[in-house]
C-alpha positions in Angstrom: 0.0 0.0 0.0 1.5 3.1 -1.1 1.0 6.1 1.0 -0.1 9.6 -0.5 0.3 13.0 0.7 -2.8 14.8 1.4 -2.5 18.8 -0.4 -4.3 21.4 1.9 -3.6 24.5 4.5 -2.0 24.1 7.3 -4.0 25.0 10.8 -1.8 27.9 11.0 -2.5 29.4 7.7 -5.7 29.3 8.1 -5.0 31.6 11.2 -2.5 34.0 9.2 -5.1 34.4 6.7 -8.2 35.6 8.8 -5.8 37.3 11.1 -4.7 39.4 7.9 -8.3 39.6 6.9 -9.1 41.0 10.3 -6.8 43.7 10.1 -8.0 44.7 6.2 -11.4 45.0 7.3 -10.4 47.1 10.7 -8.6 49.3 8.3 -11.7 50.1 6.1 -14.3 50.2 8.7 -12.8 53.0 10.2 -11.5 54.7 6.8 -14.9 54.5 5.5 -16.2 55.7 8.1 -13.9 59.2 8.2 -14.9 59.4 4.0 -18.6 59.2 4.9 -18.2 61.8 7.8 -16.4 64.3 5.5 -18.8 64.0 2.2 -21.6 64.5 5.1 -20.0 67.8 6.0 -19.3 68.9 2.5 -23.1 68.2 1.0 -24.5 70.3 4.3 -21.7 73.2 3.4 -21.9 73.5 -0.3 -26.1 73.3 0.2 -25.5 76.0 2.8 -23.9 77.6 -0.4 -25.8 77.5 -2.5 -28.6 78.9 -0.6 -26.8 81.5 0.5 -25.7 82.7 -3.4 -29.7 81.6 -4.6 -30.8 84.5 -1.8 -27.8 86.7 -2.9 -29.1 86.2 -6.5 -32.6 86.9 -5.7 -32.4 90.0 -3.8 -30.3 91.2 -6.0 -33.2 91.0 -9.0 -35.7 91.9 -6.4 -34.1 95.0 -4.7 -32.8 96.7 -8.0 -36.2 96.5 -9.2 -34.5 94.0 -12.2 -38.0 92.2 -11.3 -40.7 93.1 -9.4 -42.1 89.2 -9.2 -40.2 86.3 -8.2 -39.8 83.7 -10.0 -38.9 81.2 -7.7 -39.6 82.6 -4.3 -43.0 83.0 -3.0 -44.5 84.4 0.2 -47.1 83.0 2.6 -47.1 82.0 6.3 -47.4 78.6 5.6 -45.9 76.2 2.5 -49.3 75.1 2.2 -50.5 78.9 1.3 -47.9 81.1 -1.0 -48.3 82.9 -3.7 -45.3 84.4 -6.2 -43.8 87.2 -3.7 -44.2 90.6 -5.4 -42.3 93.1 -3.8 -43.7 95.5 -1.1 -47.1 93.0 -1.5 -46.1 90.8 1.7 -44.5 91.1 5.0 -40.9 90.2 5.6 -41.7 87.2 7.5 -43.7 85.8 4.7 -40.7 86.6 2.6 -38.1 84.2 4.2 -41.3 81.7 5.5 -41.2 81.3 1.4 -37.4 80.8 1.0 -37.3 78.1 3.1 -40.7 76.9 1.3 -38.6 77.1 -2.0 -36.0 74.8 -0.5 -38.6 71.8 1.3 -40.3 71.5 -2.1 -39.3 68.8 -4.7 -41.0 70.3 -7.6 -37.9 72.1 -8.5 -35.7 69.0 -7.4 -34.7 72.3 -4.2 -35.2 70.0 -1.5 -32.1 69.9 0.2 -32.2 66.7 2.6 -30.2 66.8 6.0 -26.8 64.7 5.1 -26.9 64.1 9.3 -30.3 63.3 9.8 -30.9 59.6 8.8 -34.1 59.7 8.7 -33.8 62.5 5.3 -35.1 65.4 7.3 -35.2 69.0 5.5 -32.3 70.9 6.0 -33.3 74.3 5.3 -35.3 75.4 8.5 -37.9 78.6 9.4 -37.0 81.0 12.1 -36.5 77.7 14.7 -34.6 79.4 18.2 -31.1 77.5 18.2 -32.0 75.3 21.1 -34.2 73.1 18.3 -31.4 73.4 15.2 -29.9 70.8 14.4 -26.7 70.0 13.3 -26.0 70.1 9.6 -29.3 72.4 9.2 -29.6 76.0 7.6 -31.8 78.0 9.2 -33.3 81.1 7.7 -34.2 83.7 10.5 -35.3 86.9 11.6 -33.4 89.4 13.2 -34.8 90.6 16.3 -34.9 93.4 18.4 -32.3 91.8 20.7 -29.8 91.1 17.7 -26.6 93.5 17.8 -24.1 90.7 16.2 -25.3 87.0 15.6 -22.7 84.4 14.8 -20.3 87.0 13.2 -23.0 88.6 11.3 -23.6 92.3 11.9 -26.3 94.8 11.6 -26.8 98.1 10.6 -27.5 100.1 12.9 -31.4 100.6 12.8 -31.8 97.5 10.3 -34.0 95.5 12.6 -36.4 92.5 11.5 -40.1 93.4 11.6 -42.5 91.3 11.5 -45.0 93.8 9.7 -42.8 95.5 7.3 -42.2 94.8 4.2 -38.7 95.4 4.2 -35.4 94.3 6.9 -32.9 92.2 7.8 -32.6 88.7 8.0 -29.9 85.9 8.4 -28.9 83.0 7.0 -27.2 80.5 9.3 -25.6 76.9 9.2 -25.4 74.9 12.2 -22.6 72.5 13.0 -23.6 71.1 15.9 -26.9 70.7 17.6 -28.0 74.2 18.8 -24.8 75.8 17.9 -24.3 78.2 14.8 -21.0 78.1 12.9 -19.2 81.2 13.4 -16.2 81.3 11.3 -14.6 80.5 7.8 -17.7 78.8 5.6 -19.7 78.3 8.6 -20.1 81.8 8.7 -23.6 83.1 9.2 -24.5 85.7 6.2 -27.1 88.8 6.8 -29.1 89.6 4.0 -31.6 92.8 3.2 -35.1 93.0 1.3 -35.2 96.8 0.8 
């Protein structure tokens, strides 16, 4: 009887192997997750972006009297209830009340969903106090009477939010943390003017 060698991995290859496997997928676990937590914080920032230069490029057409209509905004206290903004026709607050509208609708393909929010809440928010922001979110806000300088933004003097005119200040601000506004470089709140 003739004996024959039997081919196959030793028990301690087997162990090299899944040890080395072990280590490869430790690696990537935690590199993947530092590559989802940075696209994350760049989709909030560059939609923070873009609604920032989409109010910049509005106003603009709006204040210089380039149109007198909106094309995109409209004004209303509620989503459920606007109508094109035409200028001096509604009050400030109905003004940014439709900016965030423009932004939660998918008509357009405007909404802009949270990035940190898993269950694909809004991220542009109405006038919410800080304390209910949460992180990644934009909110669009009023100025109010207690305002001197919010989150490096500053206002004229005199250039107060109110609720009944037709005209004012209001601010622009990304969040990047719960309850606490970004304050510096492109987390930098912006102030805007409807005259």
């Amino acid at each position: 009887m003739k004996k024959t060698l039997q081919k196959g991995f030793s028990l301690v290859e087997l162990l090299v192997v899944v040890a080395i496997i072990g280590v490869l997928a430790g690696v990537g676990i935690v590199g993947y997750q530092s590559y989802t937590d940075s696209a994350k914080s760049r989709v909030a920032v560059a939609n923070f972006n873009s609604v920032k230069r989409f109010v910049e490029t509005e106003l603009t057409l709006l204040n210089n009297n380039i149109q007198t209509v909106s094309g995109a905004i409209s004004g209303g206290s509620a989503c459920s209830s606007v109508t094109p903004y035409t200028v001096y026709s509604q009050t400030l607050g109905n003004f940014v009340k439709g900016l965030t509208c423009y932004f939660a609708t998918d008509g357009y393909g405007n909404a802009f969903k949270n990035p940190y929010d898993a269950a694909g809440g809004n991220q542009i928010v109405y006038n919410l106090a800080a304390a209910s922001v949460k992180k990644g979110q934009v909110n669009v806000r009023h100025f109010t009477a207690a305002d001197i300088t919010v989150n490096g933004a500053v206002i004229p003097s005199g250039g107060l939010f109110s609720a009944a005119g037709t005209s004012g200040y209001f601010l622009v601000e990304y969040y990047t943390e719960d309850g606490t506004a970004g304050s510096t470089g492109e987390y930098k709140a912006k102030e805007f003017q409807l005259k």
